[in-house]
N, CA and C of each residue as an Amber inpcrd file, in Angstrom:
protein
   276
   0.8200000  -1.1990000   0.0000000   0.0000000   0.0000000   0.0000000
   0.8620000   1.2600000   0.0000000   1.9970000   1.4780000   0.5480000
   3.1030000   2.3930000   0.8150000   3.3020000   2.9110000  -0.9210000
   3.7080000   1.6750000  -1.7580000   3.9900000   1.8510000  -3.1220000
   2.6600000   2.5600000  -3.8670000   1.4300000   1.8430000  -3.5190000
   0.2400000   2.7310000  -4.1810000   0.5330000   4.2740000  -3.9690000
   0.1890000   4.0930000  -2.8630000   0.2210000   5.4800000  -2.0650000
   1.1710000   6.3830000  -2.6450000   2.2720000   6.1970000  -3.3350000
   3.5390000   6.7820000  -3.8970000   2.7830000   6.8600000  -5.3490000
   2.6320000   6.2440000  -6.2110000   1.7190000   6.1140000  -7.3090000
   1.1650000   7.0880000  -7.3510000  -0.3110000   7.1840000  -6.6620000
  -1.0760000   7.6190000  -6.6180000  -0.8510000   9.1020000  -6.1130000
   0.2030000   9.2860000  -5.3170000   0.5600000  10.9590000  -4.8830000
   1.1220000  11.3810000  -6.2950000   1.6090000  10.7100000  -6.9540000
   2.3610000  11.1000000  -8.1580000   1.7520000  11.6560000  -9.1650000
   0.9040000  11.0460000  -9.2710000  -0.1860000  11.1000000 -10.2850000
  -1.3260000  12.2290000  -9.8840000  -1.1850000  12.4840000  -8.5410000
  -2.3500000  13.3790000  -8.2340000  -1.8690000  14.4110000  -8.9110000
   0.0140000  14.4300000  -7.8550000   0.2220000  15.8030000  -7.7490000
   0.8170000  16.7590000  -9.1890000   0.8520000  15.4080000 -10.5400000
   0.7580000  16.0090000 -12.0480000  -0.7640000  16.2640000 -12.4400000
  -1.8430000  16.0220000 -11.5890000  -2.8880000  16.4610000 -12.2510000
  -2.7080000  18.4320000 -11.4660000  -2.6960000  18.6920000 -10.8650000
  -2.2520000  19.9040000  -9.7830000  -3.3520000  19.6670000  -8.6520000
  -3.0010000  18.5620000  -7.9900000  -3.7160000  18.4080000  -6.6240000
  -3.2340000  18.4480000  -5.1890000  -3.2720000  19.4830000  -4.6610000
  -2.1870000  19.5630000  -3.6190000  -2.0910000  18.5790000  -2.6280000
  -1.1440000  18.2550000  -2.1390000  -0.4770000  17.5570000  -1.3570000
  -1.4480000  17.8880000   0.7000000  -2.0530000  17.2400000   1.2010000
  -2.4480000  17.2740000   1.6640000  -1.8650000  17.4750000   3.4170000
  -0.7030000  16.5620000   3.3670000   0.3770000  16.0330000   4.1340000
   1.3500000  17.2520000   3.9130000   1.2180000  17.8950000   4.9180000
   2.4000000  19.3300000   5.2130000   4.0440000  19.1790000   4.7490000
   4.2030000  17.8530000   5.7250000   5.2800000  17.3800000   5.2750000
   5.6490000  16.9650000   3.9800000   5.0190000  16.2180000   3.5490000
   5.1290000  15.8780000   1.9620000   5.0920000  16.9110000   1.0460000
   4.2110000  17.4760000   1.5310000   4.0230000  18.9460000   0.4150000
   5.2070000  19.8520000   0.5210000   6.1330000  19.8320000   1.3200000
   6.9980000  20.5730000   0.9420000   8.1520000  20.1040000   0.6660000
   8.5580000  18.8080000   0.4650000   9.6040000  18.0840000  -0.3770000
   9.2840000  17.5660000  -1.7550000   7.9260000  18.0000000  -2.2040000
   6.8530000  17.3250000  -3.0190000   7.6690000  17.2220000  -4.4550000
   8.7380000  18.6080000  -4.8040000   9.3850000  18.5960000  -6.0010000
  10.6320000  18.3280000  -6.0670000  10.9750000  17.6620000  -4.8270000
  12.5640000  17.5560000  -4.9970000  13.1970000  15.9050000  -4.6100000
  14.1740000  15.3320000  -5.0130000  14.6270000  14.0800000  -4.9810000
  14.3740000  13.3440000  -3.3880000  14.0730000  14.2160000  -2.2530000
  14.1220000  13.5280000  -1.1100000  12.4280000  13.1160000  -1.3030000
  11.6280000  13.5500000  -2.3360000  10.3020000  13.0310000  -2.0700000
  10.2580000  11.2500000  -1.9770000  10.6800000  10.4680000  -3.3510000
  10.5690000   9.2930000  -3.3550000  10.8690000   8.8200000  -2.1160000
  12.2320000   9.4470000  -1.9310000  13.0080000   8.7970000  -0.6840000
  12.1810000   8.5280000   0.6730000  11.7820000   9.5760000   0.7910000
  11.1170000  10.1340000   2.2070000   9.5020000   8.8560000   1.6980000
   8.8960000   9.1370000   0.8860000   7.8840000   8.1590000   0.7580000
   7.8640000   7.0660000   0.7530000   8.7120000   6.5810000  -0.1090000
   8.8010000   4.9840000  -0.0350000   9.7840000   4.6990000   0.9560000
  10.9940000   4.9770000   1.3040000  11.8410000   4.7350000   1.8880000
  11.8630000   5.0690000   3.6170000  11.3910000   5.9320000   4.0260000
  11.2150000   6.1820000   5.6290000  10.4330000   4.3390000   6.0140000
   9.2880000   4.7570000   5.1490000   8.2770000   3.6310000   6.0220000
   9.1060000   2.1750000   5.3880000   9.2030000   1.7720000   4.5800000
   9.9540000   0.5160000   4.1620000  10.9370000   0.1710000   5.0000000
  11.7680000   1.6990000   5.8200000  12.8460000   0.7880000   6.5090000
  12.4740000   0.8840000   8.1050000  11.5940000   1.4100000   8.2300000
  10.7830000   1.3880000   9.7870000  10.4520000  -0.2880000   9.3200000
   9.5340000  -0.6260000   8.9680000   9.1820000  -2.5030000   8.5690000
  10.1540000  -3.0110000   8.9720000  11.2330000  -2.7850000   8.1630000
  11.9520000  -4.0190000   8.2230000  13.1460000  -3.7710000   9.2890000
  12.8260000  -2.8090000   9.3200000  13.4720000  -2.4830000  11.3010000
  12.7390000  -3.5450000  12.4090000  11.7860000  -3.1500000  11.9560000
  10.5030000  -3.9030000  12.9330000  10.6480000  -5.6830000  12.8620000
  10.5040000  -5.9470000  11.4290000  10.8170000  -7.0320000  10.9980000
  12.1400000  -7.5750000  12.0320000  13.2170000  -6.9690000  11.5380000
  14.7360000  -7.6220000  12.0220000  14.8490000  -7.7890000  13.0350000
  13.7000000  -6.8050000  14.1470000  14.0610000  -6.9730000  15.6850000
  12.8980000  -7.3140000  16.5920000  11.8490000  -8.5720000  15.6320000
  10.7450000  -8.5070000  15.7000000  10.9910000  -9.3140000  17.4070000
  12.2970000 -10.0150000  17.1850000  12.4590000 -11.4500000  18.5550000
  12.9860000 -10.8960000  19.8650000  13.2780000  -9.5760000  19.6950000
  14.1430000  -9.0760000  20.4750000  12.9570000  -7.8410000  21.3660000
  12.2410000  -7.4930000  20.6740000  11.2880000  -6.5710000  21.4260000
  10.2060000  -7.1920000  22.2480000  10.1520000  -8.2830000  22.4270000
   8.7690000  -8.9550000  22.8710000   8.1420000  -7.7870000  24.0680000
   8.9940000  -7.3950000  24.6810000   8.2150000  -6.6570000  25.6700000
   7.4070000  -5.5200000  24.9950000   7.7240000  -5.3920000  24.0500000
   6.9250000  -3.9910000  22.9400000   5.9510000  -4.4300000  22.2430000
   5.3650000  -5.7310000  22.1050000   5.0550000  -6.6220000  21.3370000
   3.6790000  -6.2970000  20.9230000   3.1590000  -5.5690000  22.1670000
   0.9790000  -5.5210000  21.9580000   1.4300000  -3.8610000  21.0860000
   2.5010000  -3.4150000  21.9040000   2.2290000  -1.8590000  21.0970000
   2.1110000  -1.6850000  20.3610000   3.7900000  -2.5310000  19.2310000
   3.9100000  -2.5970000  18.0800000   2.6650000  -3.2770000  17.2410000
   2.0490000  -4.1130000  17.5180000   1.2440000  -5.2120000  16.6660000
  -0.0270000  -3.9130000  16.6640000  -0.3500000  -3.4540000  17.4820000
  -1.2460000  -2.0400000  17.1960000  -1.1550000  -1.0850000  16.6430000
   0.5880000  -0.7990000  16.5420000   0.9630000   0.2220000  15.9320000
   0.5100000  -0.0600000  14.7640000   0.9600000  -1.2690000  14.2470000
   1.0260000  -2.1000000  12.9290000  -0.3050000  -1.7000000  12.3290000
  -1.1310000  -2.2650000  12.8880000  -2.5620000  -2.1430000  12.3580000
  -3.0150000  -1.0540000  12.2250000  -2.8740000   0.1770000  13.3740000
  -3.0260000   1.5600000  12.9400000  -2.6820000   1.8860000  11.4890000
  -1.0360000   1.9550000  11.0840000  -0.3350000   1.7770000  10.0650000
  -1.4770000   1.3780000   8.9020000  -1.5690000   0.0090000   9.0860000
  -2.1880000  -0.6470000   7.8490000  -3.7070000  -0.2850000   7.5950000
  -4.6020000   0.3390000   8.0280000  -5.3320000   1.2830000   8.5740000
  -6.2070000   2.5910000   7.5770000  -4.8500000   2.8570000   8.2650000
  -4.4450000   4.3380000   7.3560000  -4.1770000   4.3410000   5.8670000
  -3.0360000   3.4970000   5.5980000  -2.8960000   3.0530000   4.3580000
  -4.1270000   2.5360000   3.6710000  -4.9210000   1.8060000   4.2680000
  -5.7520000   1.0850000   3.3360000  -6.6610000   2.5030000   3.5300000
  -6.8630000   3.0100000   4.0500000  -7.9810000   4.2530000   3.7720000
  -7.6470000   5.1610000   2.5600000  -5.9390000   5.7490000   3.1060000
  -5.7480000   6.7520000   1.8110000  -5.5320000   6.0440000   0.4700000
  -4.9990000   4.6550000   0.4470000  -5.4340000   3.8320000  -0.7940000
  -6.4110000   4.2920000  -1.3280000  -7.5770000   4.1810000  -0.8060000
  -9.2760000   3.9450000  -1.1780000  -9.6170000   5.2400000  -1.8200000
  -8.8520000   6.1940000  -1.0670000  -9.0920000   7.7050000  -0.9510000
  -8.8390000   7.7520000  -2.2140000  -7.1240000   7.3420000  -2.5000000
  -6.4690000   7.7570000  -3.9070000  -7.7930000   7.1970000  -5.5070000
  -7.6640000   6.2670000  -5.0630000  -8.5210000   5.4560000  -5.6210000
 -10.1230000   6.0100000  -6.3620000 -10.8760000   6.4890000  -5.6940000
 -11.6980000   7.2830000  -5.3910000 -11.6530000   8.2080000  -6.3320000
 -10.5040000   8.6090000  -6.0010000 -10.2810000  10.3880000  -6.2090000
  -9.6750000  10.4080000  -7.7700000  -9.2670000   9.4220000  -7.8120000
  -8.8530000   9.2910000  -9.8960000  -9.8100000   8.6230000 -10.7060000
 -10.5640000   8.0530000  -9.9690000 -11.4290000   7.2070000 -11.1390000
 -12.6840000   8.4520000 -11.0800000 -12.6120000   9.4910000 -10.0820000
 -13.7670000  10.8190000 -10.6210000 -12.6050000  11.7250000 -10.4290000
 -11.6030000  12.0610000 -11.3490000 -10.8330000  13.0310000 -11.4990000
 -11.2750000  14.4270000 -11.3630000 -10.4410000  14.9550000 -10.6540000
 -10.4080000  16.3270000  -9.7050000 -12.3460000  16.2540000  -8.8470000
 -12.1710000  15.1200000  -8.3150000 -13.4320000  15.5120000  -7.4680000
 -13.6060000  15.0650000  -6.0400000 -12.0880000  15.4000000  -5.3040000
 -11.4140000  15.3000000  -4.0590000 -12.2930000  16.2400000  -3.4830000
 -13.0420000  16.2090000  -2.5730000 -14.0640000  17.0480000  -1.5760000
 -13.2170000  18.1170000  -0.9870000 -12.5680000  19.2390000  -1.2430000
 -11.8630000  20.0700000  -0.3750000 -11.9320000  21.4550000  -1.2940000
């Protein structure tokens, strides 16, 4: 969903749809965007992943965190989703 989500910002933000996410919106034209999008959250995972045996005491947080995470993603998925198949008709 991370990769949609990258897709789909891409594609918004060549139709001229602003960036919603403060943060994002202001790296939106420059090389740290991909980075910062795909790459922050990909290596939080597999952070998570690598030290999945070693945190047990973190274990209910993380597994909530997780789902929060996956959550979210699957919403602004839906959102993106939504929002291109009725082009420029994002409610804002």
């Amino acid at each position: 969903m991370n990769i949609a989500d990258y897709i789909f910002t891409v594609k918004a933000l060549s139709w001229g749809i602003k960036e919603w996410n403060p943060l994002i919106d202001a790296i939106a034209d420059t090389y740290l965007f991909p980075l910062f999008k795909v790459g922050l959250v990909s290596a939080f995972l597999l952070f998570i992943w690598l030290f999945r045996y070693r945190i047990n005491q973190l274990r209910i947080i993380i597994i909530t965190g997780l789902w929060f995470v996956f959550v979210a993603y699957a919403f602004v998925t839906g959102w993106h989703i939504y929002g291109q198949l009725n082009t420029y008709q994002y409610p804002f």
